[in-house]
Each structure stands twice: as structure tokens, then as C-alpha cells.
RODO-2510 file (C-alpha; in nm, 4 decimals, decimal comma):
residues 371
     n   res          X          Y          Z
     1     x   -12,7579    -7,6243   -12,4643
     2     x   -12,4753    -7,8237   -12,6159
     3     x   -12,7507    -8,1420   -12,6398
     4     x   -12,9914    -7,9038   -12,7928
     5     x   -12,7690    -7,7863   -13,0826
     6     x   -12,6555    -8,1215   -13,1463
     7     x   -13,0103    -8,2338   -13,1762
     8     x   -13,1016    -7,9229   -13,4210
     9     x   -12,7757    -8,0174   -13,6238
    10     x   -12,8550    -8,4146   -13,6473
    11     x   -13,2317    -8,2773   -13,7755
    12     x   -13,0592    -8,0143   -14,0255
    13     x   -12,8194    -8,3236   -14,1961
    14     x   -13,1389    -8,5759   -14,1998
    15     x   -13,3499    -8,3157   -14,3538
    16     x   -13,1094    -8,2397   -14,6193
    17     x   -13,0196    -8,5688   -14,6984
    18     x   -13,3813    -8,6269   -14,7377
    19     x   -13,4430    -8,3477   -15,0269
    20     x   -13,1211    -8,4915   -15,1675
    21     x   -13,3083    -8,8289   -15,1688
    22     x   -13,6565    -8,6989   -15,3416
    23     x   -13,7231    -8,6831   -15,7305
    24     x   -14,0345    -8,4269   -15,6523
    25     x   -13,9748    -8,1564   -15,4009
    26     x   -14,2573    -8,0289   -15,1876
    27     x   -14,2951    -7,7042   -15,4133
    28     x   -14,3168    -7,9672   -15,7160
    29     x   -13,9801    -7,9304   -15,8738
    30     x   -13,8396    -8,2295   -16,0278
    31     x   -13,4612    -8,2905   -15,9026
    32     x   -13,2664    -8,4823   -16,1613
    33     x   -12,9353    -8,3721   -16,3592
    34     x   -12,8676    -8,4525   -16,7571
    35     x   -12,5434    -8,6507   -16,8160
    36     x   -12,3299    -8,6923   -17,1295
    37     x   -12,6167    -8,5623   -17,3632
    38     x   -12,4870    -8,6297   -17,6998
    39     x   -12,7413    -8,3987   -17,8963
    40     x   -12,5553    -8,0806   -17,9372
    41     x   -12,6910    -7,7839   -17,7188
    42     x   -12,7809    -7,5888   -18,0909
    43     x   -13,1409    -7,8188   -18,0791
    44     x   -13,2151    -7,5957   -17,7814
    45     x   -13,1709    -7,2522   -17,9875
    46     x   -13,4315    -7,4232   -18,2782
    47     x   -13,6599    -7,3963   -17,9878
    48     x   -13,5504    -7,0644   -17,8934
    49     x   -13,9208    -6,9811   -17,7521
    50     x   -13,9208    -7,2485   -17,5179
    51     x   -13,5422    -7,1886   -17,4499
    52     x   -13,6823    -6,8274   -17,3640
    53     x   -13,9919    -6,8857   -17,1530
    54     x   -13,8219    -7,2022   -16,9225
    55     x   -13,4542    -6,9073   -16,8553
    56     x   -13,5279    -6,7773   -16,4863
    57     x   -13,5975    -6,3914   -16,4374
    58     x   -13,2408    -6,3046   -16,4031
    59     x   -13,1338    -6,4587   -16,7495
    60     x   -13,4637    -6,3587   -16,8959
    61     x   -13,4613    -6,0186   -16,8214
    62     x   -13,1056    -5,9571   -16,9013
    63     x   -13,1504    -6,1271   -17,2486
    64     x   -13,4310    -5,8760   -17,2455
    65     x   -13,2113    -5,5622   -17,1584
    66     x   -12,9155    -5,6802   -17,3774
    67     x   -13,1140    -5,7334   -17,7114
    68     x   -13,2788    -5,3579   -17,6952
    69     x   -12,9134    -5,1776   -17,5599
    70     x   -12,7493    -5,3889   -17,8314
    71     x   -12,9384    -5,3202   -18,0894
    72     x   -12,9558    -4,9641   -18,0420
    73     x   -12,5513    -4,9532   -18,0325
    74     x   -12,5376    -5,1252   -18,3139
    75     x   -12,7679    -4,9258   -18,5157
    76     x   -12,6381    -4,6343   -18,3607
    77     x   -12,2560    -4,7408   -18,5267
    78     x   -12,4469    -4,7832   -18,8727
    79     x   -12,5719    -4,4572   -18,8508
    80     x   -12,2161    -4,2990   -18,7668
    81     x   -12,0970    -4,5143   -19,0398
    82     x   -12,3396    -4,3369   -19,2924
    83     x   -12,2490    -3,9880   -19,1454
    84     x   -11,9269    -4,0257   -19,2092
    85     x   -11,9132    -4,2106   -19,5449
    86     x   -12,0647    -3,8667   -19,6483
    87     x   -11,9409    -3,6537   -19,4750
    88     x   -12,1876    -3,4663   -19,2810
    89     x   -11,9909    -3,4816   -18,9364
    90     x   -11,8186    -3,1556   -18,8214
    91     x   -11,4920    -3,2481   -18,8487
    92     x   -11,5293    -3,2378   -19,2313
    93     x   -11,6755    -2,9150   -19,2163
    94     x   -11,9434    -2,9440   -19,4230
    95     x   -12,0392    -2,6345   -19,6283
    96     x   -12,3585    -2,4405   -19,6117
    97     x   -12,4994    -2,5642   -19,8809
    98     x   -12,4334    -2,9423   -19,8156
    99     x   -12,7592    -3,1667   -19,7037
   100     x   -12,6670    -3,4832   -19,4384
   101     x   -12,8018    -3,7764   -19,4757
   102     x   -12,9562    -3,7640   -19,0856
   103     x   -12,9598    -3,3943   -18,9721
   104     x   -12,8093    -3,2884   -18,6617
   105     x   -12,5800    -3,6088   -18,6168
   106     x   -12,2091    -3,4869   -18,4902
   107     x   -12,0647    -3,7701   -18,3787
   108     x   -12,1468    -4,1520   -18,2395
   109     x   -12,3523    -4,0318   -17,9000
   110     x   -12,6033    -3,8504   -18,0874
   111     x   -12,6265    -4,1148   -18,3519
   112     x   -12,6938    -4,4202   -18,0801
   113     x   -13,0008    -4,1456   -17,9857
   114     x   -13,1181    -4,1162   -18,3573
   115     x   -13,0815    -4,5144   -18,3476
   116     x   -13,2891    -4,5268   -18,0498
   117     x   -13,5681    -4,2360   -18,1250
   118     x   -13,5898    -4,4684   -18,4258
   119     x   -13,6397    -4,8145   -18,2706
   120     x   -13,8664    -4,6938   -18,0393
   121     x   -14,0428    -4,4557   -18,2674
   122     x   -14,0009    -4,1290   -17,9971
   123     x   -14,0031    -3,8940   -18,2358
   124     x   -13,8622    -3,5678   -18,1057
   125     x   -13,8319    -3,4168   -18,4467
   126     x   -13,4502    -3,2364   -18,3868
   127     x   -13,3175    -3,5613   -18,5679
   128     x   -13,4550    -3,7182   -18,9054
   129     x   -13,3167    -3,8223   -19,2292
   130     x   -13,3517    -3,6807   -19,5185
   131     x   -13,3824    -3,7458   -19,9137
   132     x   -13,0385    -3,7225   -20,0053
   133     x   -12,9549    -4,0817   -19,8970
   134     x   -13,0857    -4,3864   -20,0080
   135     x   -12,8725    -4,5774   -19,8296
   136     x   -13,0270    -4,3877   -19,4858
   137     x   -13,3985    -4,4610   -19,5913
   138     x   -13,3254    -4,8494   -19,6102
   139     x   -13,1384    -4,8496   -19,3003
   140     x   -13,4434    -4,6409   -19,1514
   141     x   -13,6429    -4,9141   -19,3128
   142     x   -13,4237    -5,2175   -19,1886
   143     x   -13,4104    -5,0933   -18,8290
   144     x   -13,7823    -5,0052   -18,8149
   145     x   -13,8652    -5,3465   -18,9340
   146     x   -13,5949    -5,5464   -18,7198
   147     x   -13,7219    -5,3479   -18,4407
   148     x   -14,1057    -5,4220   -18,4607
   149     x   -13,9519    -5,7962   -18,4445
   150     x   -13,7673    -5,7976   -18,1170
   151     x   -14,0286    -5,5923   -17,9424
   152     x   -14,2767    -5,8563   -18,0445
   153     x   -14,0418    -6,0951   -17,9012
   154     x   -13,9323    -5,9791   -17,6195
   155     x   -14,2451    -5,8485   -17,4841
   156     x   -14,4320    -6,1583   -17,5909
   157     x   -14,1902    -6,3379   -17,4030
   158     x   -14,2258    -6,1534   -17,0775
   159     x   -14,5954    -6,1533   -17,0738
   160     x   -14,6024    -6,5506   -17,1662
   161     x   -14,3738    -6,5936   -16,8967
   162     x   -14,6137    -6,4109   -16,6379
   163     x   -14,9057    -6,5589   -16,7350
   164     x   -14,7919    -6,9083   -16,7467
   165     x   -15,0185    -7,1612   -16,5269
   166     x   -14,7217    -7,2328   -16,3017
   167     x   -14,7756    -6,8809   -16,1401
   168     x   -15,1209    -7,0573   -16,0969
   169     x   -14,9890    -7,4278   -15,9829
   170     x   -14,8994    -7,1979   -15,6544
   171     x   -15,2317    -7,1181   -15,5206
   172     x   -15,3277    -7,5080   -15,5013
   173     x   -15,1556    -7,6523   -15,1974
   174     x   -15,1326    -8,0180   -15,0831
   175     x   -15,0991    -8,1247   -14,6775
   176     x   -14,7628    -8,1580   -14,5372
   177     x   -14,8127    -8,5206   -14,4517
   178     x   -15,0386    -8,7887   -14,5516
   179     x   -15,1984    -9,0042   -14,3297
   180     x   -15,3101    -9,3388   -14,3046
   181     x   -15,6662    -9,4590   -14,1110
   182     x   -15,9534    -9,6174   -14,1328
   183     x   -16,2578    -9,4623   -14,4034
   184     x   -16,5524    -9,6544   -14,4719
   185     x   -16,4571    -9,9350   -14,3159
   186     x   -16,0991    -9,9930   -14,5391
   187     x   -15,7593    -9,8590   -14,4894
   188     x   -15,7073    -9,5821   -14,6940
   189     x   -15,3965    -9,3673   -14,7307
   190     x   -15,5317    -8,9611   -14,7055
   191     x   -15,4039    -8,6272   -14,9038
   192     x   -15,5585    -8,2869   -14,8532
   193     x   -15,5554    -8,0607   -15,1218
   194     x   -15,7003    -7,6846   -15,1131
   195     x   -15,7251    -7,3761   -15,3982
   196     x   -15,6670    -7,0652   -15,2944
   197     x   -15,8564    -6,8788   -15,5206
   198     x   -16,2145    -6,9135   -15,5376
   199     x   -16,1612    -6,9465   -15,9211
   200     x   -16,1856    -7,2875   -16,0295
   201     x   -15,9611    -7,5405   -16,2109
   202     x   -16,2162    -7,6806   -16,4946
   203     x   -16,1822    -8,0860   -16,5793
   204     x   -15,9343    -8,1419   -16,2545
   205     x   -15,7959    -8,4968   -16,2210
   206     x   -15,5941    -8,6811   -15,9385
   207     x   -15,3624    -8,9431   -15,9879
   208     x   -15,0296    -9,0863   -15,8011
   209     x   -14,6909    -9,2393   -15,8885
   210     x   -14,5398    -9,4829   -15,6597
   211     x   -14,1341    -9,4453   -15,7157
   212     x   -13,9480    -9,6915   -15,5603
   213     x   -13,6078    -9,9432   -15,6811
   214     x   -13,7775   -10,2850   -15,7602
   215     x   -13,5620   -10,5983   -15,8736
   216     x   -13,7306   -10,8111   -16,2012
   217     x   -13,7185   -11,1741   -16,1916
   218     x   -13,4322   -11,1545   -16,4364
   219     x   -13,2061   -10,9700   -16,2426
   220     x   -13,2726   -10,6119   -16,3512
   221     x   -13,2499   -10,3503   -16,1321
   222     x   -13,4718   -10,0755   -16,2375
   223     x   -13,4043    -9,7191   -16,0281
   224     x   -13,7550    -9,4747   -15,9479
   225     x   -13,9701    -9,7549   -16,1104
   226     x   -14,3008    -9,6048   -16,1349
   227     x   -14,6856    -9,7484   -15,9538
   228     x   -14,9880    -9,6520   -16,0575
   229     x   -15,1679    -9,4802   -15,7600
   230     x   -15,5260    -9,4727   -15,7912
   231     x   -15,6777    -9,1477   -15,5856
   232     x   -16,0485    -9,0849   -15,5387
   233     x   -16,2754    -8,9227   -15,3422
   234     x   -16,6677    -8,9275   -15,2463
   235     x   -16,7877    -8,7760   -15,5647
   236     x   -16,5285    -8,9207   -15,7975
   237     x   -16,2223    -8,7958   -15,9584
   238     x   -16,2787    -8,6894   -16,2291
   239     x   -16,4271    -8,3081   -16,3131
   240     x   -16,4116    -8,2171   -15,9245
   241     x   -16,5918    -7,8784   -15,7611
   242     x   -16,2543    -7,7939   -15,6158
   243     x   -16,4296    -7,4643   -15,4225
   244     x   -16,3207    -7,6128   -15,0430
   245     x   -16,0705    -7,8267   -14,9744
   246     x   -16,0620    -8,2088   -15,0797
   247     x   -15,9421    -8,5117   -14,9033
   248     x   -15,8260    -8,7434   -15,1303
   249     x   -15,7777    -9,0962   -15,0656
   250     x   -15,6264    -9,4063   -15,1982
   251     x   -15,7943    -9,7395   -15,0624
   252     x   -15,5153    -9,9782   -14,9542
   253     x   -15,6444   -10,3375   -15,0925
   254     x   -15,4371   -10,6450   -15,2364
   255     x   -15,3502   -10,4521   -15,5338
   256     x   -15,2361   -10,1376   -15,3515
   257     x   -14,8132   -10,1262   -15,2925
   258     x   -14,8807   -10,0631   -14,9618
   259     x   -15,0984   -10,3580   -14,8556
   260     x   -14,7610   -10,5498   -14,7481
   261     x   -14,6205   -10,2427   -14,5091
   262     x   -14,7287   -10,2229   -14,1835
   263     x   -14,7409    -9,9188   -13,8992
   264     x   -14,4142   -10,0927   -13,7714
   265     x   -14,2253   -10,1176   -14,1098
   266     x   -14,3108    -9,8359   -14,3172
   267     x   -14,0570    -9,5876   -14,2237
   268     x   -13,8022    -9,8506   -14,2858
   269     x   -13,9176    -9,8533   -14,6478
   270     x   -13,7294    -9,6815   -14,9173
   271     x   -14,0303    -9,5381   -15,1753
   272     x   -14,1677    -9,1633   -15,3085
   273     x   -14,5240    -9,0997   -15,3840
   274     x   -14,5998    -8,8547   -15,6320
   275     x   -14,9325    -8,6952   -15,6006
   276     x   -15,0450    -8,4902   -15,9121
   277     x   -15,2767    -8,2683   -15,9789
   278     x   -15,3858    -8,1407   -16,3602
   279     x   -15,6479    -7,9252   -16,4676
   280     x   -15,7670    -7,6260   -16,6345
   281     x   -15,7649    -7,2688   -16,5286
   282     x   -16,1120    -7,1116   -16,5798
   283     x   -15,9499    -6,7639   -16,6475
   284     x   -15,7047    -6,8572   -16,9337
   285     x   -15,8206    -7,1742   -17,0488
   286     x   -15,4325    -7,2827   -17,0118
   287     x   -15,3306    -7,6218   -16,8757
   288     x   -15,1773    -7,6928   -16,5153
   289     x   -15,0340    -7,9366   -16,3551
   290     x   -14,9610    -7,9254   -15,9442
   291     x   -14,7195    -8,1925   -15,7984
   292     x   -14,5750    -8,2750   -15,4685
   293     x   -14,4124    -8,5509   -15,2999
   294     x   -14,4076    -8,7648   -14,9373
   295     x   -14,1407    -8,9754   -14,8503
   296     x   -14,1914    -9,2408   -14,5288
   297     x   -14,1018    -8,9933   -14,2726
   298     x   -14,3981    -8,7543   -14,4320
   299     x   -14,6627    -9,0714   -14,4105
   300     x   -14,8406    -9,0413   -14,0797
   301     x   -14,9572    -9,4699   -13,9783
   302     x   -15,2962    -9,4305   -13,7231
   303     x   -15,3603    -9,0463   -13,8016
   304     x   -15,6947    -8,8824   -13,9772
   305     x   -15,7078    -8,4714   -14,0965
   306     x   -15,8565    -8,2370   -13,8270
   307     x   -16,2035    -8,1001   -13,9561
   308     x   -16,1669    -7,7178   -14,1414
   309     x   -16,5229    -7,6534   -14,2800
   310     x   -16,7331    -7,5373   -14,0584
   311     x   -17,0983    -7,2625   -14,1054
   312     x   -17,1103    -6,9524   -13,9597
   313     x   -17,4107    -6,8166   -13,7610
   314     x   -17,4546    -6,6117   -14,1514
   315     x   -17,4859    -6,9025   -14,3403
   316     x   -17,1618    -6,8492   -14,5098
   317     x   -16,8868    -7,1864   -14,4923
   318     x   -16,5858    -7,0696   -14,3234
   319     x   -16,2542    -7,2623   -14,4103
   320     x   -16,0117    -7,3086   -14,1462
   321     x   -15,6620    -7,3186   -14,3507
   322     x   -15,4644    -7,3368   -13,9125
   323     x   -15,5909    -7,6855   -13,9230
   324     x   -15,5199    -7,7475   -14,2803
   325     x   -15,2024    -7,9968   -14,2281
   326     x   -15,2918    -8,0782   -13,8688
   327     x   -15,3614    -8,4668   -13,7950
   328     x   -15,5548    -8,6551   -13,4908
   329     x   -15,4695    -8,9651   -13,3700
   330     x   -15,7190    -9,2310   -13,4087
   331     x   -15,7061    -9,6783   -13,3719
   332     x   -15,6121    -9,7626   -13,6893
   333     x   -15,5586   -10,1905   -13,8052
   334     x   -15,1170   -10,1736   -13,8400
   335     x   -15,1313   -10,3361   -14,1121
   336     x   -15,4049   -10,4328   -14,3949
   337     x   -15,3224   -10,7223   -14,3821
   338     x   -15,4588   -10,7661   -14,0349
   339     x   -15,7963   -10,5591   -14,1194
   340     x   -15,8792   -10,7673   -14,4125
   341     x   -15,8199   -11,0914   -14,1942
   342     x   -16,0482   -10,9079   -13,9192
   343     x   -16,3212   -10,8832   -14,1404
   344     x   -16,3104   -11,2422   -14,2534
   345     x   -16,3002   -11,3444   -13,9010
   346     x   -16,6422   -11,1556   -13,8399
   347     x   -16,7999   -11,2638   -14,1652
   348     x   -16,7129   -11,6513   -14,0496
   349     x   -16,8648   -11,6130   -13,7074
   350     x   -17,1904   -11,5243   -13,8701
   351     x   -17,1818   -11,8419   -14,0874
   352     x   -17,2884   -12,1562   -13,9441
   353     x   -17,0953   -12,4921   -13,9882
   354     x   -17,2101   -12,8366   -14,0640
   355     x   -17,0719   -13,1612   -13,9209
   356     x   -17,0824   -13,4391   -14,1325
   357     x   -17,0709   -13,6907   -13,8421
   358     x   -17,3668   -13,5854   -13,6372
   359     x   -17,6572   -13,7817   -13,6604
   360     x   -17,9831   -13,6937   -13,5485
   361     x   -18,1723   -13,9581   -13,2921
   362     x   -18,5041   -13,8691   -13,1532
   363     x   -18,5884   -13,9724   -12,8063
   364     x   -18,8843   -14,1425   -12,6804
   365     x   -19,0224   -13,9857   -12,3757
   366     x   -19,2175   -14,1234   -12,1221
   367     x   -19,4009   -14,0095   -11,8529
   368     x   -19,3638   -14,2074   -11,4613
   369     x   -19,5782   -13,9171   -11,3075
   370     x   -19,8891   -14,1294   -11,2051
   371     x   -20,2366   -13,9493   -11,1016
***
């Protein structure tokens, strides 16, 4: 028990030292932290829309709730204000005779109601002003205008926020590891990537960064220097039918960063690869962008994706998402190196070789064999 807790413990710290460790969590969310920013933090308020739409739902919505509460209270003061400037609450007993500005306001609760039938245009008709005060019409005016505004905002904001393509990045899913085997004769290293929804993502396009600390001839150290990862598959990558799920690949060659690591090596390297994923969504016409990440440990050296389309006795192509992230072992070269000097190997035995110092004699023969 004691060995089994310690193990579960050990795999807890590693694990969490690992998403400590990656730019790009799994979920695509970029860890990094702003230091010492000397711009002052008012630029952000010139973009208050942005501002707005990146706050999370609990800021957001009470931003939301405060602006509507506070500016019905604050209305609802101006309206006391009025009331009282001419006298139409009850403690100045008003005579008979005497027209309010707002009828049937007595005191600051029923004028934060009259603030807020106005704002949000209820209309019960108990409360209304009437043409004694100018000074009530603008304000009527003022708040109906200033109103219009932050319901435009605010709702705008809410709905932008909902129908933003991250809410879409979600439905498109990348395998838990990535493998590396054998396909088409060349090493290739393997992604699987499915979409949910049977709705497509128009004008999709695959591409990798390679982030890893390099060293320049001069000296430099340059932290999360960034590769150029080439991903492809059968029918290209660009404008993909991404109906059923894909298996990407990147071919391992001399220009690849991974042609030098080998089966034996590569968890000892210290790199993140960045797989991303940008396209349109067919319903909005709005941009999106899916990302995830693999460290070493999530790079699978000699493995190949189980199979998960398969036809039904219908006709109909059944997807298989149990086997989505699952992996079979297969022989896989352990390094490129070694399948690229394989193939030359081959190719040489095929080729014949001259020697300069043979020489050709021909032979007389004669025949002893006498009738």
C-alpha cells in the first residue's frame, strides 16, 4: 500500500512539473506571465471591447450586473434629486393644486423604480413625468439614450463572447500522444486529429512549431526558439475534408529536428511541439485556431494509431472515437539515421562494381577425346 501511494505521489510531482514545463497546454492554453510591462494598464481600457470579450464569465458577468444596478441607482438619485429640488415629495406637503415633475415619486425607493421602468422601458403607467419640468424631460432623454448604449454593449458583449470560435476550437480534438513509425517506407512522426461535429472547418491548414533552447554560434542563448514543422497528409494540407478523423504526419528526413534523436535518446531531450490547427467555421464564417502540445514523455518511438473507420453492414462509416488515442506496437528503424543508411545499403547491393585491375584472357580449348 505504502509502495503504491508513493508511486501515485512520485507520478502526481512529475506530472505537475511537466505542465509547469509546457508553453501550450493540452487544452491549447498558452502558459506564460507578463513582467515589468512599462505601457501603463490605461492602453487596455482604449481597447475596452477586447478588454471585455478576453474577462472570464465571472468578471464578465459581474461587469454586466454592476453597469445595469449602477446605473439604475444612479439615475434613480437624479430623479430624487429633481423631486426634491421642487418639491413634490411628501414631506413638503405639496398642495392640491401643485403638479410634480414625476408623479407618484415619495421618496428614493420609488424613484430607483421610475429610474428603472425608464431604462428598461417597462412601462407600468403609475409613474411618468410630466410637462412642468424641463429639467425631467432631458434627464428622461439622457437616461433613455445612455441606456440604449449600455444595453447595446453589454448584450453585444455577451453574445460575442458565446459565439466566439473558441467555443468551437473544443469540438476538434488532437491524440494524446504522437507516435513515431514507419509510413511509406520513411519515418514519419504521427498526430490524429478528429471534429466532432459533422460541420466542417472551410480552408483548414496544419502546421507545427518545434520549441526548444538552442545555443548560436556566437554565444546566444535563445529560450523556446521556434522550428518550422512541416505536417501533411495523403491528400495534402491544405483545404482538407475534415468529415473523419485525419492522421497527420511529419516525414523525419535530414532537414527534420528530429533526424538526430533516436528511440534511445528522445526522452532525454528537452523540446515542445506545437501542433496547430486554423480554419474556418462553415456556420459563422469566423476564424479558429486549435492548438495542443507533446512533450518527450507524450512521443511514443516504434508505435502506429489503432484503425477507427470501419463500414457497417448499412453502408454507413462508423467512427470508433475508444480507439481514438490508442497505439500498436510495430518494428520501427531507432533512429533515421539508421533507416536512411538501410536503404543505401539495399540500393548498393543492386549496383554492380567494376575492378579496374581485372583483365579479361580467353582460353584456348582443346579437345584429347579421340574417336
Amino acid at each position: 500500500m505504502f509502495s503504491y501511494l508513493r508511486k501515485r505521489f512520485t507520478s502526481h510531482i512529475r506530472e505537475r512539473s511537466q505542465r509547469r514545463a509546457r508553453l501550450v497546454s493540452k487544452d491549447g492554453r498558452c502558459n506564460i506571465e507578463f513582467g515589468n510591462v512599462e505601457q501603463s494598464r490605461f492602453v487596455f481600457l482604449i481597447d475596452i471591447w477586447t478588454t471585455i470579450l478576453d474577462l472570464r464569465w465571472r468578471y464578465k458577468m459581474t461587469i454586466f450586473i454592476s453597469a445595469f444596478l449602477g446605473s439604475w441607482f444612479l439615475f434613480g438619485l437624479l430623479w430624487y434629486v429633481v423631486a426634491y429640488i421642487h418639491k413634490d415629495l411628501p414631506e413638503f406637503n405639496p398642495s392640491i393644486n401643485h403638479t410634480p415633475c414625476v408623479e407618484n415619486i415619495n421618496g428614493l425607493t420609488s424613484a430607483f423604480l421610475f429610474s428603472l421602468e425608464t431604462q428598461v422601458t417597462i412601462g407600468y403607467g403609475f409613474r411618468c413625468v410630466t410637462e412642468q419640468c424641463a429639467t425631467a424631460i432631458f434627464l428622461l432623454i439622457f437616461q433613455s439614450i445612455l441606456g440604449v448604449i449600455i444595453n447595446s454593449f453589454m448584450c453585444g458583449a455577451i453574445l460575442a463572447k458565446i459565439s466566439r470560435s473558441k467555443n468551437r476550437a473544443k469540438t476538434i480534438t488532437f491524440s494524446k500522444n504522437a507516435v513515431i513509425s514507419k509510413r511509406g517506407g520513411k519515418l514519419c512522426l504521427l498526430i490524429r486529429v478528429a471534429n466532432l461535429r459533422k460541420s466542417l472547418l472551410i480552408g483548414s491548414h496544419i502546421y507545427g512549431k518545434l520549441l526548444k533552447t538552442t545555443i548560436t554560434p556566437e554565444g546566444e542563448t535563445i529560450i523556446l526558439d521556434q522550428v518550422n514543422i512541416e505536417f501533411v497528409v495523403d491528400a495534402g494540407n491544405e483545404n482538407l475534408f475534415f468529415i473523419s478523423p485525419l492522421t497527420i504526419y511529419h516525414i523525419i528526413d535530414k532537414n527534420s529536428p528530429f533526424f538526430h534523436m533516436a528511440a534511445e535518446t528522445i526522452l532525454q531531450q528537452d523540446f515542445e511541439l506545437v501542433v496547430f490547427l486554423d480554419g474556418t467555421v462553415e456556420a459563422t464564417s469566423a476564424t479558429c485556431q486549435v492548438r495542443t502540445s507533446y512533450i518527450p514523455e507524450e512521443v511514443l518511438w516504434g508505435y502506429r494509431f489503432a484503425p477507427i473507420v470501419s463500414k457497417t453492414k448499412e453502408g454507413k462509416y462508423r467512427v470508433d472515437f475508444q480507439n481514438f488515442s490508442k497505439t500498436v506496437a510495430v518494428e520501427t528503424p531507432h533512429c533515421a539515421f539508421c533507416l536512411y543508411n538501410e536503404k543505401e545499403a539495399k540500393a548498393q547491393e543492386k549496383k554492380g562494381y567494376d575492378n579496374p585491375g581485372f583483365v579479361l584472357s580467353e582460353v584456348n580449348e582443346t579437345s584429347d577425346t579421340k574417336m
